[in-house]
C-alpha positions in Angstrom: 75.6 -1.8 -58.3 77.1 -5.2 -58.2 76.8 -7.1 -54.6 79.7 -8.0 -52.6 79.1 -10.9 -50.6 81.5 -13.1 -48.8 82.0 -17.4 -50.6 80.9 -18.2 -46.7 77.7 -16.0 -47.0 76.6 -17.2 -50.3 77.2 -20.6 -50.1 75.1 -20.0 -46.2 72.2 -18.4 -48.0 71.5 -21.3 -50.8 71.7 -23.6 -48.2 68.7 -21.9 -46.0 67.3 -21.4 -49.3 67.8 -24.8 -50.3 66.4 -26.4 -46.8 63.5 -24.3 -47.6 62.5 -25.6 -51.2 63.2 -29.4 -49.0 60.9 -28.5 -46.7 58.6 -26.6 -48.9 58.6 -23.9 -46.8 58.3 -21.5 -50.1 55.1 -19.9 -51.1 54.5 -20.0 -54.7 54.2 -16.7 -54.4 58.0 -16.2 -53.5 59.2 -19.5 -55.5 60.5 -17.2 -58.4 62.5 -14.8 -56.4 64.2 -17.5 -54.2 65.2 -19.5 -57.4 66.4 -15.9 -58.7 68.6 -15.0 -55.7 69.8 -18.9 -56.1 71.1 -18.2 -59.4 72.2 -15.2 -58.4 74.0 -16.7 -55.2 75.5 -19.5 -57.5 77.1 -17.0 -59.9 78.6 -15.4 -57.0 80.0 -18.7 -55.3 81.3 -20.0 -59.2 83.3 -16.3 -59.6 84.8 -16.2 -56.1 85.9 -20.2 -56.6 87.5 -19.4 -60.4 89.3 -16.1 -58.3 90.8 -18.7 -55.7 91.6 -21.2 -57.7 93.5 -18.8 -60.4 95.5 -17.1 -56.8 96.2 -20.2 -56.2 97.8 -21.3 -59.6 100.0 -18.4 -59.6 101.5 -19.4 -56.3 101.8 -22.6 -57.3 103.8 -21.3 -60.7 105.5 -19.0 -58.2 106.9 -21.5 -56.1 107.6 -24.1 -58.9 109.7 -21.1 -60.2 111.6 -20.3 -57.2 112.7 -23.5 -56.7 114.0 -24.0 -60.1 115.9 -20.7 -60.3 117.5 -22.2 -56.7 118.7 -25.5 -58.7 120.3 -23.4 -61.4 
């Protein structure tokens, strides 16, 4: 079952997980499950940023076309 979490939650999580690698706050015992739930949290954050960024092409193209089928 794939995870939903929010950009905003993701992005919130590698940064307390980041803070902890800083202030080595990570036992070696959980090192490799933190930098796993990194990746995973990065994946995440890269596929919700492609999703915007696409929504936000297509409003873009959208508009562009609006305003050129106004000027014919």
């Amino acid at each position: 079952m794939k995870e939903t979490v929010s950009y905003d939650t993701a992005f919130s999580e590698l940064q307390e997980i980041l803070q902890e690698l800083e202030d080595g706050e990570i036992s070696l015992d959980l090192l490799s499950k933190k930098v796993k739930r990194a990746h995973e949290l990065i994946g995440i954050c890269q596929k919700k940023f492609k999703e915007v960024e696409q929504e936000v092409a297509n409003i873009l193209k959208e508009i562009e076309q609006e305003e050129n089928s106004d000027k014919a």
